[in-house]
C-alpha positions in Angstrom: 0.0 0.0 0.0 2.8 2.7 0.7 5.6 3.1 -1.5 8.9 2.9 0.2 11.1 6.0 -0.5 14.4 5.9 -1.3 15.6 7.8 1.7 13.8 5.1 4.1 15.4 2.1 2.4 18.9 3.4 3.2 18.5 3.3 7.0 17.2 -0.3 6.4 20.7 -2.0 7.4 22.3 0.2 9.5 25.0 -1.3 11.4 24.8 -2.9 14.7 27.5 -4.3 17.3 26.0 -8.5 18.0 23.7 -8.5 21.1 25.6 -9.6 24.1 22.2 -9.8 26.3 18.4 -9.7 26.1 16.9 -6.3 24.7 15.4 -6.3 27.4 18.2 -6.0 29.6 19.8 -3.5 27.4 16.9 -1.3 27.7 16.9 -1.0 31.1 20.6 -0.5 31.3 20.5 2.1 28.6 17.7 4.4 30.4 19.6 3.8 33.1 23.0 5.1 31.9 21.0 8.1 31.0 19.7 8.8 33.9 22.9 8.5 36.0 24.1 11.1 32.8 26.2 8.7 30.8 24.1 9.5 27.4 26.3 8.1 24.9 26.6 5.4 26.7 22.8 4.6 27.0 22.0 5.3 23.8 24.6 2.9 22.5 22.5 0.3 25.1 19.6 1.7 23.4 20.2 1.1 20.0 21.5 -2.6 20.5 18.1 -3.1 22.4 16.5 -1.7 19.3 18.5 -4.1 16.8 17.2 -7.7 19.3 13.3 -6.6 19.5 13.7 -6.2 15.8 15.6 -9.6 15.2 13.1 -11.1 17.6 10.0 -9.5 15.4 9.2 -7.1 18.2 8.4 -4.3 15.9 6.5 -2.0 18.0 9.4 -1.8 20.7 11.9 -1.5 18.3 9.8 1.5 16.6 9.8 3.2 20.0 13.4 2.8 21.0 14.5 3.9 17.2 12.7 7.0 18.2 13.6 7.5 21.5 17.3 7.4 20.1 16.3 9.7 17.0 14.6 12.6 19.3 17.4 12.6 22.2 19.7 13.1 19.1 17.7 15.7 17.5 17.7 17.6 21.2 21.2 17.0 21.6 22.4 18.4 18.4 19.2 20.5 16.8 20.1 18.9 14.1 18.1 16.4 12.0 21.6 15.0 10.5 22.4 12.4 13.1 19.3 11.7 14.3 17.5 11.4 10.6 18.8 7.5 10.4 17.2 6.5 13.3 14.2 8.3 13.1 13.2 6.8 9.4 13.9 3.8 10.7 11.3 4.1 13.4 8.8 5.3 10.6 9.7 2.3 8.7 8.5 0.0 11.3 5.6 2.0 12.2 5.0 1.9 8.2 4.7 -2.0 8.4 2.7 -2.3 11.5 0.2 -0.3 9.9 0.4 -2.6 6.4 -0.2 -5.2 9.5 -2.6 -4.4 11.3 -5.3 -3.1 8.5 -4.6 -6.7 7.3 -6.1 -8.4 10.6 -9.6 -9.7 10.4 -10.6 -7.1 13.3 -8.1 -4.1 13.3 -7.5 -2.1 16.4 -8.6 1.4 15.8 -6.6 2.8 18.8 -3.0 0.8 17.9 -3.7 1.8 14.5 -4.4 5.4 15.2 -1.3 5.5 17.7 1.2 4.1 14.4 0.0 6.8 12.0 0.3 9.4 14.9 3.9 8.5 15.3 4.8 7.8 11.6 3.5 11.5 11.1 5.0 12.8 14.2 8.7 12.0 12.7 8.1 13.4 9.6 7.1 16.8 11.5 10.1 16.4 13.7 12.3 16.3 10.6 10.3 19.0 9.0 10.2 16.6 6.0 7.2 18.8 4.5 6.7 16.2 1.4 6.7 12.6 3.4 4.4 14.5 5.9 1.9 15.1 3.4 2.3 12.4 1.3 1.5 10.1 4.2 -1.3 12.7 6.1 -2.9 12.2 2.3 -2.7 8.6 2.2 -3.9 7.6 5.9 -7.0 9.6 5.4 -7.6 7.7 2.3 -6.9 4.4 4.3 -9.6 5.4 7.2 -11.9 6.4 4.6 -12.1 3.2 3.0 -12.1 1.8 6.2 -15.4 4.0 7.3 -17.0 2.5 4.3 -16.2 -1.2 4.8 -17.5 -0.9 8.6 -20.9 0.8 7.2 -21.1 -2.4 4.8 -20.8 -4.0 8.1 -23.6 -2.0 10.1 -21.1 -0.9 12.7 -21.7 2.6 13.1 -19.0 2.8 16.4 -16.5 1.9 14.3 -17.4 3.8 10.6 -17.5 6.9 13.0 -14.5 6.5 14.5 -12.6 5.7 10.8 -14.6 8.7 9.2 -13.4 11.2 12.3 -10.1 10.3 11.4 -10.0 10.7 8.1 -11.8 14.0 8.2 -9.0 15.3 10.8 -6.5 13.7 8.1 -7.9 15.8 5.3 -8.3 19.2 7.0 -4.6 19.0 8.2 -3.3 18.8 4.5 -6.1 21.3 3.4 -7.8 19.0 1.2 -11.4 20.6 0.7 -13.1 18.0 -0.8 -12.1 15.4 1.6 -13.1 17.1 4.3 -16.5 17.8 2.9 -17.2 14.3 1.9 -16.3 13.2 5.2 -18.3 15.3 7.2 -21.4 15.0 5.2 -20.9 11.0 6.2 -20.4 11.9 10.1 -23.6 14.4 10.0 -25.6 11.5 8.7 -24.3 8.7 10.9 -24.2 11.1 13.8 -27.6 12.2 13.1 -28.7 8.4 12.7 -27.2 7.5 16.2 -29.0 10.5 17.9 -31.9 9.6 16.5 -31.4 6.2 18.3 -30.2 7.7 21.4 -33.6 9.7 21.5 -36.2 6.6 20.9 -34.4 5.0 23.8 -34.9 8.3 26.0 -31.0 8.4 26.4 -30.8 11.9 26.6 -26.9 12.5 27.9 -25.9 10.6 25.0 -28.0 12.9 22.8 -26.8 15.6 23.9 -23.1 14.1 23.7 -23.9 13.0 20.2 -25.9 16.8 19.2 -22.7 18.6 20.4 -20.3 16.5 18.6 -22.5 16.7 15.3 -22.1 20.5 15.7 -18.4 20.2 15.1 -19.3 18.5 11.3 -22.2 20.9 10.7 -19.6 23.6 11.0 -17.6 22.5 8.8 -20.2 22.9 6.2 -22.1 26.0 7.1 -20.1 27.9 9.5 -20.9 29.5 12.3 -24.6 29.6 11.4 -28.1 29.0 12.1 -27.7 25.4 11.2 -24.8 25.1 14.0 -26.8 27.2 16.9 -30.0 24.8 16.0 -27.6 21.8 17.0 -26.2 23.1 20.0 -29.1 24.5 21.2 -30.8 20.8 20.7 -28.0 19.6 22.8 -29.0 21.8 25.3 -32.0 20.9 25.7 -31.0 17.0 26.0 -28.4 17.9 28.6 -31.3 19.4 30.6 -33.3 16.6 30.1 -30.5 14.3 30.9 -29.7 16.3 34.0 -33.0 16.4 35.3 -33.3 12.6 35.6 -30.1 12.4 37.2 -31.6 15.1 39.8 -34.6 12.8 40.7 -32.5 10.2 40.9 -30.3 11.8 44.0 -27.3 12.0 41.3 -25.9 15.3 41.8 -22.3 14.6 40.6 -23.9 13.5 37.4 -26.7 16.3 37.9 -24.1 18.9 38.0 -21.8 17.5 35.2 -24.5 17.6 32.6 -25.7 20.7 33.5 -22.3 22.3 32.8 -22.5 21.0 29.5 -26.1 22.4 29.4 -24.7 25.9 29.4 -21.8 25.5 27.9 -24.0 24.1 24.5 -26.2 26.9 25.3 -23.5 29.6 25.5 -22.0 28.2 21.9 -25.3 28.6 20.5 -25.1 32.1 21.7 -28.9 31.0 23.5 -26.7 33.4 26.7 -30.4 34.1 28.6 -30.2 30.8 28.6 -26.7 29.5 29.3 -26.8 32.5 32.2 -29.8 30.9 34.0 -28.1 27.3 33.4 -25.0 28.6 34.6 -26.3 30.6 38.0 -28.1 27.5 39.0 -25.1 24.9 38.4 -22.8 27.3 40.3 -25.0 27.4 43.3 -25.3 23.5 43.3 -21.5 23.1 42.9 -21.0 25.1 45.7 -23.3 22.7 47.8 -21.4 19.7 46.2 -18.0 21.7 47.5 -19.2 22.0 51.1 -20.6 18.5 51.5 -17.9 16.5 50.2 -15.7 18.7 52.6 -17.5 17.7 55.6 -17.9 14.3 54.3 -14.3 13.9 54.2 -14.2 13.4 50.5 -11.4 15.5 49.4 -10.4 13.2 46.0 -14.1 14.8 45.0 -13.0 18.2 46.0 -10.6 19.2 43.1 -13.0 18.1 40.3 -16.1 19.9 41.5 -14.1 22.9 42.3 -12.8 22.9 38.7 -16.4 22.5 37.1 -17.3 25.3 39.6 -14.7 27.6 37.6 -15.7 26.4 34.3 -19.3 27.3 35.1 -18.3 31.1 36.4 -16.5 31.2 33.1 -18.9 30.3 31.0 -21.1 33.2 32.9 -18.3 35.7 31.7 -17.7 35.9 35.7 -13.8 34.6 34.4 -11.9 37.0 37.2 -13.8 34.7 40.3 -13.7 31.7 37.8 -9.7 31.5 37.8 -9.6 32.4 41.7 -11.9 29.5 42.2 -9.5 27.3 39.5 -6.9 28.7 42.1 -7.7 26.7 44.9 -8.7 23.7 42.7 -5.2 24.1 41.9 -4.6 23.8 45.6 -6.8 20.6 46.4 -5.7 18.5 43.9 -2.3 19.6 44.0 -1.6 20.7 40.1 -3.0 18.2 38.0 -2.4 19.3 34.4 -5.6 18.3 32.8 -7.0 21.3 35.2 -4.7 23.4 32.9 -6.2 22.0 29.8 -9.6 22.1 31.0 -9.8 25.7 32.2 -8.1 27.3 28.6 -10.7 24.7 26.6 -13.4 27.0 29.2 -11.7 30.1 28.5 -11.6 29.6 24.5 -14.9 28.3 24.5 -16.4 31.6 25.8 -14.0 33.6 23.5 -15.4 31.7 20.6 -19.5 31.7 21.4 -18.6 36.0 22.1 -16.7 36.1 18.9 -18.6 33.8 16.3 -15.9 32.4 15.6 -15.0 29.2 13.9 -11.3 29.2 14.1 -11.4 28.9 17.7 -13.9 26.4 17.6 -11.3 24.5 15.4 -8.1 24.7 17.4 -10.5 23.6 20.5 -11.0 20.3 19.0 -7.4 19.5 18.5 -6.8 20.6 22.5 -9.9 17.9 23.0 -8.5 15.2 21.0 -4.7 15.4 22.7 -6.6 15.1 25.9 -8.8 12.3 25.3 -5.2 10.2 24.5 -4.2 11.5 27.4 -1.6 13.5 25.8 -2.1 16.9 28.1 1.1 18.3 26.9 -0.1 18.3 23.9 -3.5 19.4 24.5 -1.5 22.3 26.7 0.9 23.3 24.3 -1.7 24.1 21.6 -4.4 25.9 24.1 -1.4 28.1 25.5 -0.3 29.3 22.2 -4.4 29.8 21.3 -4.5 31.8 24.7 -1.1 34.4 23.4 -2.6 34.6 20.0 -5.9 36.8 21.1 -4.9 40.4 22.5 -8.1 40.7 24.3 -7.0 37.0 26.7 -4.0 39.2 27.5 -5.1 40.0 30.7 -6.7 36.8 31.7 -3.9 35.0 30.5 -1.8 36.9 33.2 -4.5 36.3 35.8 -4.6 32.9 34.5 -0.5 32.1 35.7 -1.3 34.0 38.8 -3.5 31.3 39.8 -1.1 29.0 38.7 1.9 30.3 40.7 3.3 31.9 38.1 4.9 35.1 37.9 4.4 37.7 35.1 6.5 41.0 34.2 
């Protein structure tokens, strides 16, 4: 399926010194070495570790150590020349787990995903602009066929999940008509699946479903009544969906869907709305606070505190939001998906006040970093988003305040 370029074939048989223990072993002496500072040394360790998983057919360990090498070379030297071997020999190997894994009767979406990401991720490191798009253009056409073989299939999870993808694949390299084609398919599957969601009165899922259709409908109309009509629909099924957690004695999962309540509403620009939503979820969260404080359930404490902020955000009340995201700060002593959670708040607001699309667009790359767990990812892209806008300037510094940061 890929054509193998010339440049790749020439790290094929780099030379190795004969293994004299396990790779195993040599891993762990080779991290080792660097930590005690000897990084030659452990990279040497490293590299021979490298050469046995791949005599032993470990691929994926060998992929990872290759670019563990290539990447401490690259920092050592900011230089692409000496780390450029080992690096293309990584994306080699991730290259043929792919060819491996779409040839498996039921292909791991997530292991798959995971190769691409790190195929593409080398080619970025390099700044090897061609082979970057070259292979961004041919794993969106990969997941798209794959979208369609799983609808042949009937299984929606799965056709979403290959389409979303794809779509991401095609917007990164521009292509216009990819794009489109894939997000008329998720609008219509999405639409299909909260359709379902709404027969079987499973209204958090609707809204879940509504507010992640939004992000398609976007794409094809913009920031416009099309978009506000979806949000505002999931809305209304967080409501819903909040309401039975209410009767139900649920407030955790009361309070949760409520803050996605306004903060569907407040994208919708529906702000009467997403006010009202947001006053009554503030006053509740400040109940949940107390009682899990007297209850001795401090673990509790730092989460509610942090959907406390986000809900004084999204009420434009930002100022007592980031004092509040202080102490959360405080209680759950730094966590970093705080820090990606309050900017995604922050941005949000900027983008429902601004109309404004490209915001909207950034905000899902932040969310898809963070859903791999990848929060210095997620961070690094919401923190350049927060510098970009001179109006954030001042939050921004109120922002590192709260996190213990100084500012000039």
């Amino acid at each position: 399926m890929f054509e193998e370029d010339l440049i790749m074939r020439e790290v094929r048989d780099l030379p190795f010194n004969p293994l004299t223990s396990s790779p195993e072993d040599l891993e762990q002496i080779g991290y080792k070495r660097i930590t005690d500072g000897k990084i030659k040394e452990g990279l040497k360790h490293l590299i021979k570790a490298a050469k046995g998983y791949e005599e032993v057919g470990k691929l994926m360990d060998a992929a990872r150590i290759y670019k563990y090498v290539g990447i401490s070379l690259l920092n050592k030297s900011k230089t692409p020349e000496k780390a450029r071997p080992f690096l293309l020999k990584s994306a080699c190997m991730y290259l043929d787990l792919i060819e491996e894994e779409i040839e498996r009767p039921e292909i791991n979406l997530t292991k798959l995903e995971d190769f691409c990401l790190n195929v593409l991720e080398i080619f970025t490191l390099l700044n090897d602009e061609k082979n970057l798009k070259k292979y961004t253009r041919e794993f969106a056409v990969m997941y798209e066929d794959l979208g369609n073989a799983y609808i042949d299939s009937d299984d929606i999870e799965s056709a979403i999940a290959a389409y979303e993808t794809a779509y991401r694949y095609y917007k990164f390299i521009g292509n216009i008509d990819g794009v489109r084609i894939t997000a008329e398919r998720l609008i219509d599957l999405y639409g299909k699946l909260a359709e379902h969601y709404l027969e079987n009165e499973q209204y958090k899922e609707a809204g879940d479903t509504f507010f992640r259709l939004s992000y398609f409908v976007k794409d094809l109309f913009d920031y416009d009544s099309h978009f506000i009509e979806i949000l505002d629909t999931a809305g209304k099924n967080y409501e819903r969906a909040s309401k039975e957690a209410y009767a139900e004695g649920d407030l955790d999962q009361t309070t949760e869907r409520l803050l996605k309540a306004e903060y569907a509403y407040l994208l919708a620009r529906n702000f009467n709305r997403a006010k009202l939503i947001g006053l009554n979820v503030s006053r509740m969260l400040y109940q949940l606070v107390s009682n899990y404080r007297s209850r001795g359930k401090f673990e509790k404490v730092g989460d509610k505190l942090l959907q406390l902020a986000e809900a004084l955000i999204g009420l434009g009340k930002i100022e007592d939001g980031l004092e509040i995201y202080r102490t959360a700060l405080e209680e759950s002593k730094g966590k970093i998906d705080y820090k990606v959670e309050i900017r995604t708040a922050i941005l949000r607001y900027l983008a429902a006040k601004k109309k404004d699309t490209s915001i909207l667009e950034r905000v899902e790359q932040i969310e898809f970093y963070s859903k791999r767990a990848d929060y210095l990812k997620a961070l690094e892209i919401a923190e350049k988003m927060i510098n970009e806008y001179p109006e954030l300037k001042e939050i921004k510094n109120k922002l590192y305040r709260a996190e213990g940061i100084t500012t000039d």
